[in-house]
N, C-alpha and C positions, 0 to 999 in steps of 0.2 A: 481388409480390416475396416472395421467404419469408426467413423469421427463424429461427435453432435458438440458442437459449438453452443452455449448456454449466455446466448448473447440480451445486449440491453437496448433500449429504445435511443438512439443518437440524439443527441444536442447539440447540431442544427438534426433533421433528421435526414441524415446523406450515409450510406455505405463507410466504413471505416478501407480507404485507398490501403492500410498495411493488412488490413483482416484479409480482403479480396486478394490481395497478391501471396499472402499465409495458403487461404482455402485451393485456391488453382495449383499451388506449385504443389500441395498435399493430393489432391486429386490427379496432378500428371505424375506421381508417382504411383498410383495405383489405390489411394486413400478414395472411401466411399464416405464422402464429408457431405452432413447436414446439419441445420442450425434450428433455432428457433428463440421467442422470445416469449417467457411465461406472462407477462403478464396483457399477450396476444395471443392467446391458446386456452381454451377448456382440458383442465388435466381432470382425472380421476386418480385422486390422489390414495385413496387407498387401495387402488390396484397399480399403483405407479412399481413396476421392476426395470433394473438396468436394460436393454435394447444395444447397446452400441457396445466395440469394446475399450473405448477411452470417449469421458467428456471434457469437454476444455471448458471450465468456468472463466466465463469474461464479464458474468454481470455480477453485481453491487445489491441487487434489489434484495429486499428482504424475502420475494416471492420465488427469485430464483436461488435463494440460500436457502431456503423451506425446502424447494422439491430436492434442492442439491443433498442436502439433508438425509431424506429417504432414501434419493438413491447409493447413497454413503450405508446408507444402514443396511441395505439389500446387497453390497460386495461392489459396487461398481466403483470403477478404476475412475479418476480425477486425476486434471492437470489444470491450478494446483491440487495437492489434496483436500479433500474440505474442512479438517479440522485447523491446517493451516489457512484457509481463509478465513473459517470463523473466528480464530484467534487474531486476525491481521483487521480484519472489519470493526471489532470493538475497540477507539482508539485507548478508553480506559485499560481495558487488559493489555493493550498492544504496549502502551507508552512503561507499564511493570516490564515486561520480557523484555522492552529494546535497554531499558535500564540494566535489568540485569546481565545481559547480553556484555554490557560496556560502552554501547553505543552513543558518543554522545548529542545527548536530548535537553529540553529544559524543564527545569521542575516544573508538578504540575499536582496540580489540588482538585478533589472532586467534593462535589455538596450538594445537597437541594435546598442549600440556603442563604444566596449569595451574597448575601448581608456579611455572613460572617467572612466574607472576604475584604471586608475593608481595611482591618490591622495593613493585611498583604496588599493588595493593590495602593497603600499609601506609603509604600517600599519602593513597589517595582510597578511598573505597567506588565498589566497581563492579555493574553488573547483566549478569548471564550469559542469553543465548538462543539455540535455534537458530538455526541457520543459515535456516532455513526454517519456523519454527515458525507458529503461527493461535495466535490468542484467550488468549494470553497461557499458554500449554500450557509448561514446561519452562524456565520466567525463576526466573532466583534473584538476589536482593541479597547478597552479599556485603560485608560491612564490615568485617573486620579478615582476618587471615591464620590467624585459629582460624577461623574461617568455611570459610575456600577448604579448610583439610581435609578439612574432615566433607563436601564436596561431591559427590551424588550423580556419580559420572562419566558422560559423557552418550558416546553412540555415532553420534553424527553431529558435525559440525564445528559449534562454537559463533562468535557475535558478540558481544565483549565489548564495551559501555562503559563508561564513566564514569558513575556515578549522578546525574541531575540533582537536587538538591532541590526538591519544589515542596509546593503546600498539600492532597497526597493527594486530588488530583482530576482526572480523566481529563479530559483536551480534544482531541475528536475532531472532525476537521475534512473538511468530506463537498465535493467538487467536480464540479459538470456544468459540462463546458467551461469559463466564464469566470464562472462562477455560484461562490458561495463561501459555505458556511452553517457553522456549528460547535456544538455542542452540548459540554455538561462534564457527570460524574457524579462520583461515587465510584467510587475503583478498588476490585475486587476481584474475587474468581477466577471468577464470571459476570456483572462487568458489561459484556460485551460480548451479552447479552441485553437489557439495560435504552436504555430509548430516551435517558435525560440530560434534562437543561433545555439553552434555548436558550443562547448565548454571542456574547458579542458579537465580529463580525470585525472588528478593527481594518485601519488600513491596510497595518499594517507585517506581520500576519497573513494578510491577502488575497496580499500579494505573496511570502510564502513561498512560500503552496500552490500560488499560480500558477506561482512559479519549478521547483518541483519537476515538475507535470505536463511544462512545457516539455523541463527536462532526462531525464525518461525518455520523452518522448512518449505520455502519456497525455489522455484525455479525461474519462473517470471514473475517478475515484480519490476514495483516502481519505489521511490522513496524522495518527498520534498527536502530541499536542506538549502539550511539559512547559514550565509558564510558570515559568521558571528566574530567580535572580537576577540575569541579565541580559538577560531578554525571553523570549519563544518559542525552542524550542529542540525540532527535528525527532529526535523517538527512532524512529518505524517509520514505513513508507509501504506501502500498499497499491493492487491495482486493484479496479476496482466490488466496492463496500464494502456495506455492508446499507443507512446514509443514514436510520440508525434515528433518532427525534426530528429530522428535516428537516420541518418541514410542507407541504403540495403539495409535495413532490420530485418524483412520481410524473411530473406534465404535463412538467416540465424536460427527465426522464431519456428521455421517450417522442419528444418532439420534437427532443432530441439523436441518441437515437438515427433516426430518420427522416432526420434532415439526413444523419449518416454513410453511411447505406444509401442515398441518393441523391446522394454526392456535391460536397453545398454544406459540407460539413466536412471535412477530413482531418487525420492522424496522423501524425507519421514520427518513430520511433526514432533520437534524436540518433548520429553517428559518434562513438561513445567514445573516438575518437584523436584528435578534433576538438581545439581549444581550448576552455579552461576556458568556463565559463557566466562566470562572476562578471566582474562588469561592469568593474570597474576592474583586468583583468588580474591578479591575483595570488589566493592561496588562502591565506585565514585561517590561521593556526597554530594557534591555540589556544581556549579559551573566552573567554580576556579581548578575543580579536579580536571578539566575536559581535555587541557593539555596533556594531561599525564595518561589518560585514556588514550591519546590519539597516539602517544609516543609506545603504549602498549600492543598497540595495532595494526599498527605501521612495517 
């Protein structure tokens, strides 16, 4: 069975140490694994047909969600699927679904006019990002409405929320299938290099992340969460994540993926017309709902 790895350029640029120990242990099982990175490669994009019989999307880029794209349209098999990427990659659509999901999130306003956000940001301090943004690239805190002036104007469509307060520590939380591990560091503008210490999953924390993969149909993912003063509280979500500070991640990720490639696991992209996830039929209002989400999910 062959494997093609749909990988991204590193940042430092060094081999990802859990990819390598993923690719070996699939290949000692008898997987015929290859990679590449599009936007290292001359494709002929309108004779691009599937080739392998599972791709593993690991990149972000908007070039390898293009070909991902194609090959989507031509039958080929993905892990994740791609319509569940493309839905997890917009975080404007994503932050609707995780809402309605029940997941709790912080409000969040979209505009190309950030003017009109002064009423709101002379409330609450808010955090600006793209729409599509990685590794923390182009986020600004804004807290008062001398802030929102001086703000660099950005040329792509921004996600506004709500600033959660928490103890200035990242809590990243890393998922294979039903498995659930989290690691915390210090925020700052490369700690998405740094592997964290371990964290502990709670239950009410397990059932986040699990809620979240369900509602975009994921199987690997990642999800940031701000431990807010009313519990966990979902600011980003991603698909297969780096899973940096997981210890033995590697055997999980290799055996998950094996079950996909054969079968004994699948994926499906929820109908977003569907009814709400959230268990007791309705959708949270606000932050002060978030306990009663959490007590729903739990």
């Amino acid at each position: 069975m062959q494997l093609y790895f749909m990988l991204v350029r590193r940042v430092p640029p060094v081999p990802s140490p859990v990819l390598l120990e993923v690719c070996d242990l699939l290949t000692g099982r008898g997987f015929d694994v290859s990679s590449g990175i599009a936007e290292e490669m001359l494709v002929r994009s309108d004779r691009l047909t599937p080739t392998h019989d599972l791709y593993i999307l690991k990149s972000h880029t908007e070039l390898s969600l293009s070909l991902a794209g194609i090959l989507h349209s031509q039958g080929a098999v993905m892990l994740n699927p791609y319509p569940s990427c493309i839905a997890t990659q917009d975080k404007i659509v994503a932050s609707r679904r995780l809402y309605a999901a029940g997941v709790p999130t912080p409000r969040c306003w979209v505009t190309n006019d950030l003017s009109l956000l002064e009423p709101v940001v002379a409330e609450r301090p808010l955090l600006i990002k793209p729409y599509r943004g990685h590794r923390g690239m182009g986020i600004h805190i804004v807290n008062d409405p001398t802030d929102l002036a001086v703000l660099p104007r950005h040329n792509v469509p921004v996600l506004i929320q709500e600033f959660i307060p928490g103890n200035g520590e990242d809590i990243k939380v890393y998922v294979v299938g039903d498995e659930v591990f989290a690691v915390s560091k210090p925020f700052s503008a490369d700690s998405f290099t740094r592997p964290g210490r371990p964290y502990p999953v709670s239950s009410a924390l397990r059932a986040i992340a699990l809620r979240c993969g369900k509602a975009f149909g994921l199987g690997l993912y990642g999800l940031d969460v701000i431990e807010g003063p009313n519990g966990p509280v979902v600011v980003d979500l991603n698909y297969f994540p780096g899973y940096k500070g997981v210890p033995d991640v590697a055997p999980l990720i290799a055996q998950y993926i094996e079950d996909y490639a054969n079968g004994r696991v699948a994926l499906h992209s929820p109908d977003p017309l569907a009814a709400p996830f959230f268990t007791n039929g309705c959708y949270p209002t606000a932050l002060e709902d978030f306990t009663e989400t959490r007590k729903a999910i739990s």
